[in-house]
Backbone bond lengths (Angstrom), bond angles and torsions (degrees), N, CA, C in turn:
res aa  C-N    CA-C-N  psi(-1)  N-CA   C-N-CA  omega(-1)  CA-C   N-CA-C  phi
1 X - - - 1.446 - - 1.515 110.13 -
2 X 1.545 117.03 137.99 1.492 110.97 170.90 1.527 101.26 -53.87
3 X 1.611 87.66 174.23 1.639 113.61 -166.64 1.708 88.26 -81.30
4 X 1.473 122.69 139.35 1.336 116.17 179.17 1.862 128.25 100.29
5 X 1.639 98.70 -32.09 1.001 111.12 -171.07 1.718 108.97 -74.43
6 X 1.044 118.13 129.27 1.610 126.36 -158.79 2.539 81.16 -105.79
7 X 1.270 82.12 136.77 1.635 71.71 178.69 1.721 101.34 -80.09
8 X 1.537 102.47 178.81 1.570 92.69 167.28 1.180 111.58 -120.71
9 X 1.295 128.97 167.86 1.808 149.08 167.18 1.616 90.98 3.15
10 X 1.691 123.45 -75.35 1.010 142.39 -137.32 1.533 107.70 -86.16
11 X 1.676 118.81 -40.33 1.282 111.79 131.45 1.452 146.59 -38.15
12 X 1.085 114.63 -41.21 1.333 129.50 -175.06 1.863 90.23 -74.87
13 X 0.935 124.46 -43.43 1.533 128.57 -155.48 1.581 97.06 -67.11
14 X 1.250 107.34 -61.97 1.615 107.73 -178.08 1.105 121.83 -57.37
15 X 1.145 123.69 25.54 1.767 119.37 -158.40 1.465 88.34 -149.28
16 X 0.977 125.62 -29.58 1.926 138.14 172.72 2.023 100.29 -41.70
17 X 1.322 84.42 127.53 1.867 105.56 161.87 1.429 107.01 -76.25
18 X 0.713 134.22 116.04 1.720 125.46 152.31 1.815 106.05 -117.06
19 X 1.569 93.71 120.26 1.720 116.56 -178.02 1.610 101.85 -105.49
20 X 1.795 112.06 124.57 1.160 82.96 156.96 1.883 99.41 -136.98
21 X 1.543 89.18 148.52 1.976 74.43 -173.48 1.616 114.67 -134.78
22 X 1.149 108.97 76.66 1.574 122.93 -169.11 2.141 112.47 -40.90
23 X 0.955 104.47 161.44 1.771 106.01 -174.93 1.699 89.53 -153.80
24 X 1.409 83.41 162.98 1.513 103.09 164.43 1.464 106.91 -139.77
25 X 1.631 112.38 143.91 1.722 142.01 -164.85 2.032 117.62 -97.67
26 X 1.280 98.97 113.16 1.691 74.40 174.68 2.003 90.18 -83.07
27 X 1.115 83.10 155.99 1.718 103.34 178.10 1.251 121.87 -31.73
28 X 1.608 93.00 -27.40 2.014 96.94 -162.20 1.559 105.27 -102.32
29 X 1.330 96.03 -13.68 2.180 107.73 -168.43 2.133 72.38 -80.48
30 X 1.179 116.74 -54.46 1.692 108.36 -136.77 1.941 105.67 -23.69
31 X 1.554 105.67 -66.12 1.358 100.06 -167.13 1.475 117.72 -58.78
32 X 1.318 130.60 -18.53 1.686 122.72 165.21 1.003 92.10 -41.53
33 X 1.887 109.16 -71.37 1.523 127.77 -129.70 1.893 103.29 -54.71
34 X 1.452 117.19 -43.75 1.400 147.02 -176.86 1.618 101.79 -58.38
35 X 1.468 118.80 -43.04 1.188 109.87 158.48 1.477 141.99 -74.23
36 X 1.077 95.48 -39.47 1.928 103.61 156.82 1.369 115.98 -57.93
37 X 1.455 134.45 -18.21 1.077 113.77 -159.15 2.076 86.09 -113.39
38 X 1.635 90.13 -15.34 1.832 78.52 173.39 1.292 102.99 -63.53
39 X 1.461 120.98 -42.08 2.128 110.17 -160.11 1.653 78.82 -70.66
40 X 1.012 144.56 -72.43 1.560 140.65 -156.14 1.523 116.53 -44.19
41 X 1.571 113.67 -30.60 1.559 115.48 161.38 1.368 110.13 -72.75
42 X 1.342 127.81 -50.48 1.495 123.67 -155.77 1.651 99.53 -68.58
43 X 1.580 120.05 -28.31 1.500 101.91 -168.39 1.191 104.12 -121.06
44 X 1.683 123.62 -2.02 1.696 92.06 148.58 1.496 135.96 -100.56
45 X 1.645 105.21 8.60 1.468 97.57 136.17 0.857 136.23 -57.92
46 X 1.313 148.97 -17.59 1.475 154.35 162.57 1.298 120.98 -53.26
47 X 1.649 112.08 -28.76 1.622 115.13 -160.92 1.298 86.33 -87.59
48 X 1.700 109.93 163.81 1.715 150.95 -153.77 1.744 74.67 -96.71
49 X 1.517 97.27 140.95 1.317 96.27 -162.53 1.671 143.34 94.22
50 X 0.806 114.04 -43.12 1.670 122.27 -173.10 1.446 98.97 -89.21
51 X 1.412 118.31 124.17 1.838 139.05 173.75 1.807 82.95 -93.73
52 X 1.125 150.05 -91.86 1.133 151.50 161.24 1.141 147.50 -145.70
53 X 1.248 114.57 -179.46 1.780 112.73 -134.86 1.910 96.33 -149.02
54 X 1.409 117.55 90.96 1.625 118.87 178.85 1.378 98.39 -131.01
55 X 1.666 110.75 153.53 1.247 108.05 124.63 1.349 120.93 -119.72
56 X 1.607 95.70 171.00 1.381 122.37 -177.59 1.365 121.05 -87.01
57 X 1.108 109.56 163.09 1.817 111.46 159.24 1.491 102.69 -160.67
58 X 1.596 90.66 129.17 1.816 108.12 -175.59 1.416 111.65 -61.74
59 X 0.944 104.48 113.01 1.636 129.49 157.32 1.250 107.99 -4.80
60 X 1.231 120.95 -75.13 2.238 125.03 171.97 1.378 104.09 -50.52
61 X 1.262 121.95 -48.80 1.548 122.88 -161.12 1.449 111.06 -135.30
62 X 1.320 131.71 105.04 0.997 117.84 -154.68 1.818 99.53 -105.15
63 X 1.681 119.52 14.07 1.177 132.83 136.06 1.633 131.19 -40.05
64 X 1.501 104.20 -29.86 1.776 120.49 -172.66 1.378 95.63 -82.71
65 X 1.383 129.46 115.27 1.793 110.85 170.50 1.592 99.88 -102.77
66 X 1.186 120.96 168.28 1.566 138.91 155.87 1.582 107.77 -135.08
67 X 1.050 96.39 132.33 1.952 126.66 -173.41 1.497 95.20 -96.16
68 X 1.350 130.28 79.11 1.305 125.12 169.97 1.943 108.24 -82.44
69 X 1.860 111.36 115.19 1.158 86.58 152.87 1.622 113.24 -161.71
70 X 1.110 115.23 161.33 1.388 135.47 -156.46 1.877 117.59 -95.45
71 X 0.843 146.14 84.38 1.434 143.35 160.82 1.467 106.38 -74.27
72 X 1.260 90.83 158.62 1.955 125.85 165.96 1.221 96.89 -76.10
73 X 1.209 167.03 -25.70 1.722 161.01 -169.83 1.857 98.57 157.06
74 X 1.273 83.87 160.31 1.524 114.41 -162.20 1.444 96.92 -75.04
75 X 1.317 130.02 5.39 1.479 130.10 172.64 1.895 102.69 -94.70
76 X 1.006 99.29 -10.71 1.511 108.54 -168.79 1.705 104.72 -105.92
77 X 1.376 117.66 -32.00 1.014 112.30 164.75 1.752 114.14 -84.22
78 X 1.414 115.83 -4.31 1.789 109.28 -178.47 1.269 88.58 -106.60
79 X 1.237 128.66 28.20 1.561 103.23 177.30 1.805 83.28 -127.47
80 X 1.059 124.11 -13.53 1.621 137.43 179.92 1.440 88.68 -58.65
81 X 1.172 118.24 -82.51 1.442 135.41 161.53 1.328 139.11 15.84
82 X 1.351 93.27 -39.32 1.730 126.43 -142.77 1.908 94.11 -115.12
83 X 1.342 104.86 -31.89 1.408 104.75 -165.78 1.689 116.53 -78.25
84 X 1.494 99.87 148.20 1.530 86.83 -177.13 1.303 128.56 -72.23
85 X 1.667 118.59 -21.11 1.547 111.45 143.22 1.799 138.06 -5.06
86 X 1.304 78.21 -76.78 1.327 109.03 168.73 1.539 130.85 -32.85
87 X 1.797 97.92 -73.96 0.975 116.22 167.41 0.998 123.86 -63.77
88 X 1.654 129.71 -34.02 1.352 126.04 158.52 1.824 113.19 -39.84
89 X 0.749 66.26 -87.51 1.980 85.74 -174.31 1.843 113.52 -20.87
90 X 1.392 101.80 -39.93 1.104 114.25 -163.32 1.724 93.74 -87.01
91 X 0.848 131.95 -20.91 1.578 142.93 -166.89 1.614 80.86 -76.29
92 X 1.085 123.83 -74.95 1.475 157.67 -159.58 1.701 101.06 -55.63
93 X 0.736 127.53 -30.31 1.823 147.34 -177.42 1.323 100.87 -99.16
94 X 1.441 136.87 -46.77 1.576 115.68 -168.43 1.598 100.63 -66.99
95 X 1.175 138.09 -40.04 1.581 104.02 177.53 1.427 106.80 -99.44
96 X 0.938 155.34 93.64 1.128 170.54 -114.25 1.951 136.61 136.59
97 X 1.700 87.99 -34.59 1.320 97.03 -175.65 1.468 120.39 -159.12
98 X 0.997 154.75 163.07 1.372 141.00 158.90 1.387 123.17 -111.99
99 X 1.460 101.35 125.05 1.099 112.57 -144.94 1.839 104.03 -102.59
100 X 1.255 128.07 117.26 1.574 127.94 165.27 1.552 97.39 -50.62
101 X 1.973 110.54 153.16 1.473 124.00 160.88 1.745 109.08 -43.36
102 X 0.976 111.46 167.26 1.549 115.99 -178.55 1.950 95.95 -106.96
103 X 1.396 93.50 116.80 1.508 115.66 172.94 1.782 118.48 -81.26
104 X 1.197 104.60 98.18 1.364 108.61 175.29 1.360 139.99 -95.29
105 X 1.538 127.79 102.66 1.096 134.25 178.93 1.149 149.67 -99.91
106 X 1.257 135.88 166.82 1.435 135.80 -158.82 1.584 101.15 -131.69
107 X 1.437 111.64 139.27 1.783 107.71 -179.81 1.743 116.78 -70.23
108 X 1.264 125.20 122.78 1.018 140.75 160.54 1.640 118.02 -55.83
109 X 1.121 88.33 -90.43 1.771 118.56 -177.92 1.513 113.04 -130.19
110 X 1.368 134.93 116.38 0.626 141.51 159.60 1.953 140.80 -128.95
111 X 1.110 121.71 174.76 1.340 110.54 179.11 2.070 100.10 -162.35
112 X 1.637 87.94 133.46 1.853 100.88 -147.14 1.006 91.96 -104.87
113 X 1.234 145.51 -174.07 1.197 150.06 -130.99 2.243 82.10 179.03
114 X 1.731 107.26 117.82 1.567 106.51 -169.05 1.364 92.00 -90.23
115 X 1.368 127.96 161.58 1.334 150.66 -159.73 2.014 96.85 -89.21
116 X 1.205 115.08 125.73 1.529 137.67 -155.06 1.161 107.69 73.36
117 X 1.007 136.46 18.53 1.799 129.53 163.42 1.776 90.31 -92.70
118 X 1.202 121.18 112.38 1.042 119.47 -170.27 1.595 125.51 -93.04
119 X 1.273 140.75 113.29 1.469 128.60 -162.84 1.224 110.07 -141.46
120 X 1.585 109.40 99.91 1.570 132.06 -173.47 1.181 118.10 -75.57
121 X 1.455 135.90 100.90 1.540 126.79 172.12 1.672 102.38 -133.61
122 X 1.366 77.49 154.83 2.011 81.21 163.40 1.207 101.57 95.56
123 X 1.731 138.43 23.50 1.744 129.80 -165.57 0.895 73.72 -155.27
124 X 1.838 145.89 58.35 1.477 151.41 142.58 1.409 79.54 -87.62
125 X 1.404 142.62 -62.27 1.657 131.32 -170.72 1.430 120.28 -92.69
126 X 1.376 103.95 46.71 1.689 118.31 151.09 1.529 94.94 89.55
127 X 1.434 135.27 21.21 1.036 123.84 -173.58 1.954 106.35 -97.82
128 X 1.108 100.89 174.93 1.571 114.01 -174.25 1.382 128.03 -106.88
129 X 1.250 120.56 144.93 1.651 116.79 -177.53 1.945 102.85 -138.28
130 X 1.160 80.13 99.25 1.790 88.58 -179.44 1.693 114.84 -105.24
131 X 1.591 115.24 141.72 1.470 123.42 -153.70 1.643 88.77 -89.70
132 X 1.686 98.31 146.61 1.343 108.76 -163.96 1.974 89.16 -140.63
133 X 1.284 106.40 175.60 1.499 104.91 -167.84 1.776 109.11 -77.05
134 X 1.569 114.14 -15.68 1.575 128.57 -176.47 1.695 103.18 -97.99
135 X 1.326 113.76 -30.60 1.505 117.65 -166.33 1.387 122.44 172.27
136 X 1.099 106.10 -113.72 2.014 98.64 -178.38 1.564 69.32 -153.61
137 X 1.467 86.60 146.15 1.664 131.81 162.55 1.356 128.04 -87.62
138 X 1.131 127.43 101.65 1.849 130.65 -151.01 1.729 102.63 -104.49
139 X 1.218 102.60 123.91 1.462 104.04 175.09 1.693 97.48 -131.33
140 X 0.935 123.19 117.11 1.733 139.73 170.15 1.338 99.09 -94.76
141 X 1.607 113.60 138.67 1.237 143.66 144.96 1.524 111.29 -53.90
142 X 1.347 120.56 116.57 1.182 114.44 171.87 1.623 122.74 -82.12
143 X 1.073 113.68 165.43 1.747 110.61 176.68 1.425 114.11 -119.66
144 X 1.754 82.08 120.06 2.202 87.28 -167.32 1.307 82.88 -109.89
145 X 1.619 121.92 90.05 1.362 132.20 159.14 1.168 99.12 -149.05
146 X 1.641 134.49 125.83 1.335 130.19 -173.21 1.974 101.05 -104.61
147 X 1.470 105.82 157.50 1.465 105.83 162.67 1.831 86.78 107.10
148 X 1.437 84.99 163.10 1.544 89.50 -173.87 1.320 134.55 -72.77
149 X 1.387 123.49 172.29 2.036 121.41 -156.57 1.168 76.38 -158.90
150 X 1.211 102.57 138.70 1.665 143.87 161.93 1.533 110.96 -91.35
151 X 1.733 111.74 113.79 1.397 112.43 170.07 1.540 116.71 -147.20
């Protein structure tokens, strides 16, 4: 890139990590497991690098998790890796859960949603959305009840 040249959105996009690494919960691990993975959200959002960092839990079973997360380049996700966070947590999770390979992706096609366009989900279960200088800050209540839900 010339000297100066700031990349754009669309640059930046093709060059994006996307990890996603689904698990499954016996009933009684879920609320540990939900807590390990809160300290593991709160501080690797923090690291240089990370666009974002959630997990999921499937809608029918909220036993099924998915680890959705996003880096700036794959140097940012091996240095994620590397941290003792990390490694804690992950120590702390192998008996706890079973974990699918970690699926790694690259953006295809996409369409982003610009920072103050505001889009609230996930505080149907008491969770919070607090205003930040880019947007609102989403914290969801997780659900440590396994087996299926009707919605």
């Amino acid at each position: 890139m010339p000297a100066g040249h700031h990349p754009t959105v669309f640059e930046l996009g093709r060059k994006m990590i996307n990890v996603l690494v689904g698990s499954s919960v016996a009933a009684e691990n879920l609320q540990e497991v939900l807590t390990v993975y809160g300290k593991l959200v709160a501080t690797t959002i923090k690291e240089p690098g990370c666009v974002s960092y959630e997990l999921l839990q499937l809608r029918d079973d909220p036993c099924e998790l998915m680890l959705a997360e996003r880096w700036l380049s794959q140097e940012h996700l091996d240095a994620h890796t590397r941290t003792a966070h990390f490694i804690e947590a992950m120590t702390k999770l192998e008996t706890l859960e079973t974990a699918a390979p970690a699926m790694i992706y690259t953006r295809a096609v996409s369409s982003t949603r610009l920072p103050g366009v505001v889009f609230i989900a996930g505080t149907e279960r008491g969770g919070t959305a607090s205003p930040t200088s880019t947007g609102y800050l989403l914290e969801a209540s997780p659900t440590s009840e396994c087996g299926p839900h009707s919605h």
